[in-house]
PDB file with one MODEL, atoms N, CA, C and O in Angstrom:
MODEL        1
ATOM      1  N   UNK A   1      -6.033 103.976  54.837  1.00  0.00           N
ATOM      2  CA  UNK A   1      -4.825 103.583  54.145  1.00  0.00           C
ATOM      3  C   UNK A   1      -4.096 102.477  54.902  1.00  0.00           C
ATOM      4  O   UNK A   1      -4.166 101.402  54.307  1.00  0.00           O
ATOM      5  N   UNK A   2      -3.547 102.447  55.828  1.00  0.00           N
ATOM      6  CA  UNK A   2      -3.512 101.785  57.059  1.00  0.00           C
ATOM      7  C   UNK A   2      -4.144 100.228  56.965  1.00  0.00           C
ATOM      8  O   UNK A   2      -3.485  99.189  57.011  1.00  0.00           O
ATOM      9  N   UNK A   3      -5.503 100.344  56.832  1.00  0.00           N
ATOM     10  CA  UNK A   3      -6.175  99.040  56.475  1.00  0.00           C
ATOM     11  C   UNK A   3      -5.755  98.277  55.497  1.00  0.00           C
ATOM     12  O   UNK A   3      -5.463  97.093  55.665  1.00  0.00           O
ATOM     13  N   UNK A   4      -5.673  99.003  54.169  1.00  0.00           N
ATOM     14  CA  UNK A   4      -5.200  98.636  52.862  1.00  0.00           C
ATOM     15  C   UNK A   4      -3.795  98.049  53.265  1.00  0.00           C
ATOM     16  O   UNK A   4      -3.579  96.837  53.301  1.00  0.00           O
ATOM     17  N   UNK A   5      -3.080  98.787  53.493  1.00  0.00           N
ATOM     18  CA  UNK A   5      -1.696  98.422  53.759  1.00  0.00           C
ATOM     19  C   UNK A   5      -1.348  96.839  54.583  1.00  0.00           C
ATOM     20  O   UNK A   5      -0.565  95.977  54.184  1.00  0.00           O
ATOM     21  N   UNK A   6      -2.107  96.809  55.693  1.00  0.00           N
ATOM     22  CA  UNK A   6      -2.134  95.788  56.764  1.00  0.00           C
ATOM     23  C   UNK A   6      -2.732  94.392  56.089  1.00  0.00           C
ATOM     24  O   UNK A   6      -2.261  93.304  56.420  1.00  0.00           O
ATOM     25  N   UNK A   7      -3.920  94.517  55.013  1.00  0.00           N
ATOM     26  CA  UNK A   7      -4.603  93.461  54.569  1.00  0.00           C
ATOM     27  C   UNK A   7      -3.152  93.504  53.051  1.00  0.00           C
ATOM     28  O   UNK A   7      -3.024  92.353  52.636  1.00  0.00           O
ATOM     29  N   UNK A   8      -2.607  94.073  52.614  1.00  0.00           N
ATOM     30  CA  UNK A   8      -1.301  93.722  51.957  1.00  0.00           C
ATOM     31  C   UNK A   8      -0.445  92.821  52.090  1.00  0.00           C
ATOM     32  O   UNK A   8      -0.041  91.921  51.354  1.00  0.00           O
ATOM     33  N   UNK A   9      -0.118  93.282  53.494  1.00  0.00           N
ATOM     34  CA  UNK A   9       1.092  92.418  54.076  1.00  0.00           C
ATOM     35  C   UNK A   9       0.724  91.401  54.460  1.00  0.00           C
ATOM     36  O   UNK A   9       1.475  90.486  54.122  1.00  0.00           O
ATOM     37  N   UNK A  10      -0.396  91.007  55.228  1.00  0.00           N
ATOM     38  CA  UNK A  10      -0.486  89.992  55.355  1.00  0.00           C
ATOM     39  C   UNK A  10      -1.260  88.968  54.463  1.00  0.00           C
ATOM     40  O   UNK A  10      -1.284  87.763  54.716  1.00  0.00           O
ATOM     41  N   UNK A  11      -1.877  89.534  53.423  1.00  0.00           N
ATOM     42  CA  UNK A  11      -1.754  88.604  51.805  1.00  0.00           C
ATOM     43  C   UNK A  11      -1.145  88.064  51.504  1.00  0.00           C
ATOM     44  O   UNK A  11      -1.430  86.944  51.081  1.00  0.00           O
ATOM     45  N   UNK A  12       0.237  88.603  51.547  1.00  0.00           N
ATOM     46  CA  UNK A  12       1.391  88.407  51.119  1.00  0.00           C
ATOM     47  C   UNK A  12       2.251  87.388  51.466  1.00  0.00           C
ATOM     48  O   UNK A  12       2.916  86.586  50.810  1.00  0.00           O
ATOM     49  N   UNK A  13       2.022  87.686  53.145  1.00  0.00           N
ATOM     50  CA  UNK A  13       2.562  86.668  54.338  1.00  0.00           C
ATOM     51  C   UNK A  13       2.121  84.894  54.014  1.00  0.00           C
ATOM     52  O   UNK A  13       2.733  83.848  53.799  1.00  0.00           O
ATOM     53  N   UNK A  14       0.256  85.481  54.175  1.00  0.00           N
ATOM     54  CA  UNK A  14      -0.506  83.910  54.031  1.00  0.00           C
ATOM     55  C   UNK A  14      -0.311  83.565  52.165  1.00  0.00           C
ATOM     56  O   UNK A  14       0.318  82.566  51.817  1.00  0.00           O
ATOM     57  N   UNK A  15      -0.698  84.161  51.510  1.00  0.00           N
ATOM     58  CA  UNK A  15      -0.381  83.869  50.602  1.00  0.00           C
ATOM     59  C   UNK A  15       1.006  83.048  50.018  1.00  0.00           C
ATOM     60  O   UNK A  15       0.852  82.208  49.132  1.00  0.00           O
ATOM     61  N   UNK A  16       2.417  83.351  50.586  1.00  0.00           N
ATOM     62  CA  UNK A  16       3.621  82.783  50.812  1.00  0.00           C
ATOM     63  C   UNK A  16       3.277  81.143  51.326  1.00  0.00           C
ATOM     64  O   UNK A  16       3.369  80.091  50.693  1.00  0.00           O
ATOM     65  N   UNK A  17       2.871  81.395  52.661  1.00  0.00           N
ATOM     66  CA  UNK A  17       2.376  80.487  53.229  1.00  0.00           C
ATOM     67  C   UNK A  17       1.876  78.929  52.793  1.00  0.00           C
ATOM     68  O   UNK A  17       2.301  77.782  52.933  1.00  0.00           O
ATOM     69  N   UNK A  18       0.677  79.617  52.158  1.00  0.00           N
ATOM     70  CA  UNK A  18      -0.179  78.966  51.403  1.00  0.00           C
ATOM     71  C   UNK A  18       0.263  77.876  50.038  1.00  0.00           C
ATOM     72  O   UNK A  18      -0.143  76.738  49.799  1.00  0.00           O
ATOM     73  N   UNK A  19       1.442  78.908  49.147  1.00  0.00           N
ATOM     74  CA  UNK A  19       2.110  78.231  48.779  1.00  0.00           C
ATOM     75  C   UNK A  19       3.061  77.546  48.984  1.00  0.00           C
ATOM     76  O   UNK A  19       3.807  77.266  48.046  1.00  0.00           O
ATOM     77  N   UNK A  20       3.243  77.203  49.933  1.00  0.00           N
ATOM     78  CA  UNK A  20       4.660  76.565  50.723  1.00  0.00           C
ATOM     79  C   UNK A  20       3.566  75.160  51.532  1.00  0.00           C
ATOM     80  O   UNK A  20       4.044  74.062  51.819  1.00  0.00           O
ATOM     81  N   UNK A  21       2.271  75.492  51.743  1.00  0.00           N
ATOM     82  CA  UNK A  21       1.438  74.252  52.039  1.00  0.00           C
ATOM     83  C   UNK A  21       1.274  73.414  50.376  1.00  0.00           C
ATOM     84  O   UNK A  21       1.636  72.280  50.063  1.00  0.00           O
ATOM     85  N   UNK A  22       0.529  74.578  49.458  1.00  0.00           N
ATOM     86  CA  UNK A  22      -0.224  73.600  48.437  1.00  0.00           C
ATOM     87  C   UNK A  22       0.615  72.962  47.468  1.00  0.00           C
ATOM     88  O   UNK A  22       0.606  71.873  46.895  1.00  0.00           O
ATOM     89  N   UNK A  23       1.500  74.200  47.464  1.00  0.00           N
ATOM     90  CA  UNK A  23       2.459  74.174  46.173  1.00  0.00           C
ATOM     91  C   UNK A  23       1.960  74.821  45.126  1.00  0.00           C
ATOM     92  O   UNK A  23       1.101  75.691  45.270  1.00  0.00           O
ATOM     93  N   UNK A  24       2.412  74.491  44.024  1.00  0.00           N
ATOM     94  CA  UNK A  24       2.093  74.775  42.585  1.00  0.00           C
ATOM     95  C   UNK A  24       0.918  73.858  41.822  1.00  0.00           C
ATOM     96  O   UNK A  24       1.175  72.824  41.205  1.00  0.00           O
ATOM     97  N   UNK A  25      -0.295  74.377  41.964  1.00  0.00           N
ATOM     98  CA  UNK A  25      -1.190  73.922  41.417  1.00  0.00           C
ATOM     99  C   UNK A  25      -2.009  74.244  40.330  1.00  0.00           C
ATOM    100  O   UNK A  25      -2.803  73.487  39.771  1.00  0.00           O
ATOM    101  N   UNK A  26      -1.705  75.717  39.995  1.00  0.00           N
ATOM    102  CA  UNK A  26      -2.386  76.148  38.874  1.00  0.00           C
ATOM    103  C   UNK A  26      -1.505  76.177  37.515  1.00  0.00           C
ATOM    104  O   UNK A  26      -0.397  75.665  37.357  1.00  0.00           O
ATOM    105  N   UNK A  27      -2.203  76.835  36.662  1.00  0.00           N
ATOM    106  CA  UNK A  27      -3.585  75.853  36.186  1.00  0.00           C
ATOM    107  C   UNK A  27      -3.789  74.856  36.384  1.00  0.00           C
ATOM    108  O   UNK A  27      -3.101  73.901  36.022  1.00  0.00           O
ATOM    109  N   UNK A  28      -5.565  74.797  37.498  1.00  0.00           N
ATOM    110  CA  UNK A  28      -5.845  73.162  37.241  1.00  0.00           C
ATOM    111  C   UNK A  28      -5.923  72.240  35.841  1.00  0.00           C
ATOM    112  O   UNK A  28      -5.993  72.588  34.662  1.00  0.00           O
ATOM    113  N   UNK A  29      -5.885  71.013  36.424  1.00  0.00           N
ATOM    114  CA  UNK A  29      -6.027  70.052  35.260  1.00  0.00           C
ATOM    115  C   UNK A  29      -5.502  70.335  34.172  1.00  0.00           C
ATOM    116  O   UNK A  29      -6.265  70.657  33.261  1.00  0.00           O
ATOM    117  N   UNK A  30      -4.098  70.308  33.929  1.00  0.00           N
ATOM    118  CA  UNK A  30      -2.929  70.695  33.174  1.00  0.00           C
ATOM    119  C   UNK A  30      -1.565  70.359  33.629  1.00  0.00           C
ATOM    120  O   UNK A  30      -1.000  70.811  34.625  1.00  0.00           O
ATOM    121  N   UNK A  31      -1.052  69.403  32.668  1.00  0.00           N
ATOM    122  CA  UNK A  31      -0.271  69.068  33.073  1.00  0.00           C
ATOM    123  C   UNK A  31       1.147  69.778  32.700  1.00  0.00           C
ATOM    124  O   UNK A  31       2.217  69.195  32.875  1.00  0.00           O
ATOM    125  N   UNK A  32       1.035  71.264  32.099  1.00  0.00           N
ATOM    126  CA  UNK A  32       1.936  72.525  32.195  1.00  0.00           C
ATOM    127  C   UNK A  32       1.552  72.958  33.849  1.00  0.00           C
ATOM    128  O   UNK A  32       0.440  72.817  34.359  1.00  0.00           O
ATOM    129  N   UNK A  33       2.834  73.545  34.559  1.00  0.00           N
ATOM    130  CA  UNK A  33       2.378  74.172  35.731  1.00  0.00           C
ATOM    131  C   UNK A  33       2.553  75.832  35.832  1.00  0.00           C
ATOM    132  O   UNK A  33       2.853  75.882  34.639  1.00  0.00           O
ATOM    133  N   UNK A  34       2.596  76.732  36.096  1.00  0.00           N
ATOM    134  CA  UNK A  34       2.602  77.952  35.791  1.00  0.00           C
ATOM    135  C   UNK A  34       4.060  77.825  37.092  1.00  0.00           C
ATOM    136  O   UNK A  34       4.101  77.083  38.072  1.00  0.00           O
ATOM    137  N   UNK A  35       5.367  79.080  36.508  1.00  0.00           N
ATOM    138  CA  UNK A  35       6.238  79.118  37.870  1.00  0.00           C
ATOM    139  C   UNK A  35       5.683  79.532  39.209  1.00  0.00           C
ATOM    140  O   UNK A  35       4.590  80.041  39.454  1.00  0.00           O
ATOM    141  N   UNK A  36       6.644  79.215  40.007  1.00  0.00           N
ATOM    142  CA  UNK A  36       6.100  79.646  41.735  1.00  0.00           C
ATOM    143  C   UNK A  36       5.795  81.104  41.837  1.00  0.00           C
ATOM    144  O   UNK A  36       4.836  81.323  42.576  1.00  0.00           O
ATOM    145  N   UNK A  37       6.359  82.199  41.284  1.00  0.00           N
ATOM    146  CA  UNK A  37       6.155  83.016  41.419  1.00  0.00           C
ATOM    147  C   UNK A  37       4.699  83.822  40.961  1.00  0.00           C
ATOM    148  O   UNK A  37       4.165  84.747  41.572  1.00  0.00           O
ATOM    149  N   UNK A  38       4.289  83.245  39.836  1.00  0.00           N
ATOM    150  CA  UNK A  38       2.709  83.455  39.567  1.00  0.00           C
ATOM    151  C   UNK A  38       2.070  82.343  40.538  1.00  0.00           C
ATOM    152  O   UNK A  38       0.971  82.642  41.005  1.00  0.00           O
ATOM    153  N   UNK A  39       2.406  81.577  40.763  1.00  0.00           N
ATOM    154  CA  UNK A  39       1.401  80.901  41.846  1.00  0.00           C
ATOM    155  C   UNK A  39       1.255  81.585  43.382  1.00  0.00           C
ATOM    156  O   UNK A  39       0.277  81.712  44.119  1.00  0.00           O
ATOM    157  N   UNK A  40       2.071  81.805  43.466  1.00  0.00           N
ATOM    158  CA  UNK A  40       2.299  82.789  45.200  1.00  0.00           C
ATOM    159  C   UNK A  40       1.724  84.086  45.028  1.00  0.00           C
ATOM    160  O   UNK A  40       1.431  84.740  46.029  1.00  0.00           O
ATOM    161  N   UNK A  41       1.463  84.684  43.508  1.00  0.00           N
ATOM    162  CA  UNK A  41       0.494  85.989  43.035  1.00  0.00           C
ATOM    163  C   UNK A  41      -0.941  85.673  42.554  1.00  0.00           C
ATOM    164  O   UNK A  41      -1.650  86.618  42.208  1.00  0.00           O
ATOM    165  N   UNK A  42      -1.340  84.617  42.516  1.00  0.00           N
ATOM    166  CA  UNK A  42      -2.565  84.334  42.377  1.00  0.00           C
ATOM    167  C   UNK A  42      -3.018  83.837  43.364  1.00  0.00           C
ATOM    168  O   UNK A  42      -4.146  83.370  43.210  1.00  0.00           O
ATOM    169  N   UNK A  43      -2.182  83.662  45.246  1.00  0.00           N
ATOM    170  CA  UNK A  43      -2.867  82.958  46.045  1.00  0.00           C
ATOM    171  C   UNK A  43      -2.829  84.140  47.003  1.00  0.00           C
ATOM    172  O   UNK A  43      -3.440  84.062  48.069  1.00  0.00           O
ATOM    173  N   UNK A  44      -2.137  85.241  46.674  1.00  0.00           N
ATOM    174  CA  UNK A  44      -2.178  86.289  47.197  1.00  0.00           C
ATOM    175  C   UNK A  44      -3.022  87.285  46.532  1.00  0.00           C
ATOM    176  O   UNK A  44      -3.209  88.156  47.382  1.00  0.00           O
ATOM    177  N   UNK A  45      -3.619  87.602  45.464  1.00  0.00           N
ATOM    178  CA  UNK A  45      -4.509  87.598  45.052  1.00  0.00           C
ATOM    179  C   UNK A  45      -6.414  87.430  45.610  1.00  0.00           C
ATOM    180  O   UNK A  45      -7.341  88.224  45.769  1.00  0.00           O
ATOM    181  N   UNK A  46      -6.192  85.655  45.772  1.00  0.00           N
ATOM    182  CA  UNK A  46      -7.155  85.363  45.819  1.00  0.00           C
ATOM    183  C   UNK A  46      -7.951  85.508  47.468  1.00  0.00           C
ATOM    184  O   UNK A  46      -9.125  85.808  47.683  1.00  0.00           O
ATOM    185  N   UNK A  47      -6.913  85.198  48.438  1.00  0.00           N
ATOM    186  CA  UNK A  47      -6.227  86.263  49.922  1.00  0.00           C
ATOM    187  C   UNK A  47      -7.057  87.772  49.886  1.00  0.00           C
ATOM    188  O   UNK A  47      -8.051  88.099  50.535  1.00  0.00           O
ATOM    189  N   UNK A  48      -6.639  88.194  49.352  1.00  0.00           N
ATOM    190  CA  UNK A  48      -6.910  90.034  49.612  1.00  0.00           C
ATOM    191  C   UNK A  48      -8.574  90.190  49.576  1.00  0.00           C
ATOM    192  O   UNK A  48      -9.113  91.272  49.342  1.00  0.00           O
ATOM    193  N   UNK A  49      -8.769  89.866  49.645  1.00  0.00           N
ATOM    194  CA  UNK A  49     -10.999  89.922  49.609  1.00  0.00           C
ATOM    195  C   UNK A  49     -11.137  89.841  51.054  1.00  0.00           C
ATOM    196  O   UNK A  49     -11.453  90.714  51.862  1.00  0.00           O
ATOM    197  N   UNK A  50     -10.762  88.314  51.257  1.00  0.00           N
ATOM    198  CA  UNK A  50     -11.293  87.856  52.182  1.00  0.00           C
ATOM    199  C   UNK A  50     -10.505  88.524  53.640  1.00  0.00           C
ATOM    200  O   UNK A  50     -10.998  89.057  54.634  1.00  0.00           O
ATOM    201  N   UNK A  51      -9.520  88.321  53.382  1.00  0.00           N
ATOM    202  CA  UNK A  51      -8.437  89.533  54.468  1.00  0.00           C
ATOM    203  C   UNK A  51      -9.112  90.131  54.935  1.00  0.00           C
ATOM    204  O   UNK A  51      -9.745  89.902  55.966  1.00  0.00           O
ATOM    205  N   UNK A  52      -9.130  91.525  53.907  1.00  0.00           N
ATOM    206  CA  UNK A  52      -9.612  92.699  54.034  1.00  0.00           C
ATOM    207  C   UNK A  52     -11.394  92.801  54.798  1.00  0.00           C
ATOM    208  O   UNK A  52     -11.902  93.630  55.554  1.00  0.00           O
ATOM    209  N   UNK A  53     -11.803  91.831  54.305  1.00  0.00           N
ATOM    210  CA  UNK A  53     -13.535  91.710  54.779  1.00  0.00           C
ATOM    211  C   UNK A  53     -13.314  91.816  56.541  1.00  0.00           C
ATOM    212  O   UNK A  53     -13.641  92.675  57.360  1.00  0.00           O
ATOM    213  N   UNK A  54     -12.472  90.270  56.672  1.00  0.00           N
ATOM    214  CA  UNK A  54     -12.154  89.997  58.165  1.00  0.00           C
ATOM    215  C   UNK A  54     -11.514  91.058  58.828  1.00  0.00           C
ATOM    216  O   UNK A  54     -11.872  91.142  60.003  1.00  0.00           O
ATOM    217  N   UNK A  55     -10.770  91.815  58.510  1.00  0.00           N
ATOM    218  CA  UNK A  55     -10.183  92.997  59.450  1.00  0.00           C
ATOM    219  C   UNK A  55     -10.922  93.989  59.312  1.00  0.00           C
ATOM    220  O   UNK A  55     -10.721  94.767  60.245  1.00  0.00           O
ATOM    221  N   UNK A  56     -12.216  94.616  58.118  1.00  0.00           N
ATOM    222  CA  UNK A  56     -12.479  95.311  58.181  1.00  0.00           C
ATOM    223  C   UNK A  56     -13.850  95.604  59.422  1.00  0.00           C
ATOM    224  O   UNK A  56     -14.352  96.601  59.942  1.00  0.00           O
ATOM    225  N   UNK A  57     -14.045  94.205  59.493  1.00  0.00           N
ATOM    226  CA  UNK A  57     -15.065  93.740  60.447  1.00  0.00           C
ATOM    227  C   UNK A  57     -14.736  94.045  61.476  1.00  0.00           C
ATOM    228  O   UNK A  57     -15.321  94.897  62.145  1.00  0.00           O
ATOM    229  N   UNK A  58     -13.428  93.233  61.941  1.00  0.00           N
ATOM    230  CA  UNK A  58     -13.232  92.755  63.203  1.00  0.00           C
ATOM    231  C   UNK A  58     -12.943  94.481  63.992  1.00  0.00           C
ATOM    232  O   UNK A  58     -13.261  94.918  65.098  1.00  0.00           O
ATOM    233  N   UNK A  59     -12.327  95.007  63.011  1.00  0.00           N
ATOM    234  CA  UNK A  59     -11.616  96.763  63.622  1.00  0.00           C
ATOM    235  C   UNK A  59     -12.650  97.386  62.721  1.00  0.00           C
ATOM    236  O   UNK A  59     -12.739  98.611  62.639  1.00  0.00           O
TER     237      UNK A  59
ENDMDL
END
């Protein structure tokens, strides 16, 4: 549970992050942009796989 929880927060964290580097980019190739708040949930989202792989490894 612990794991789950830890690869959460810090989804969340980089994911924030992430959008504060790329910005608002989705949907590609559209010149509608979706608000920040679905963009910071689809980069946190896309985050949680790979997180979770790396910590589940590393610990």
């Amino acid at each position: 549970m612990g794991l789950l929880m830890l690869t959460l927060v810090l989804s969340i964290l980089l994911g924030c992050v992430t959008w504060l580097i790329i910005g608002d980019r989705f949907p590609l190739k559209s010149d509608y942009k979706w608000e920040s708040r679905m963009n910071i949930t689809l980069y946190v989202v896309i985050l949680l796989a790979p997180i979770y792989l790396l910590i589940f490894y590393l610990f």
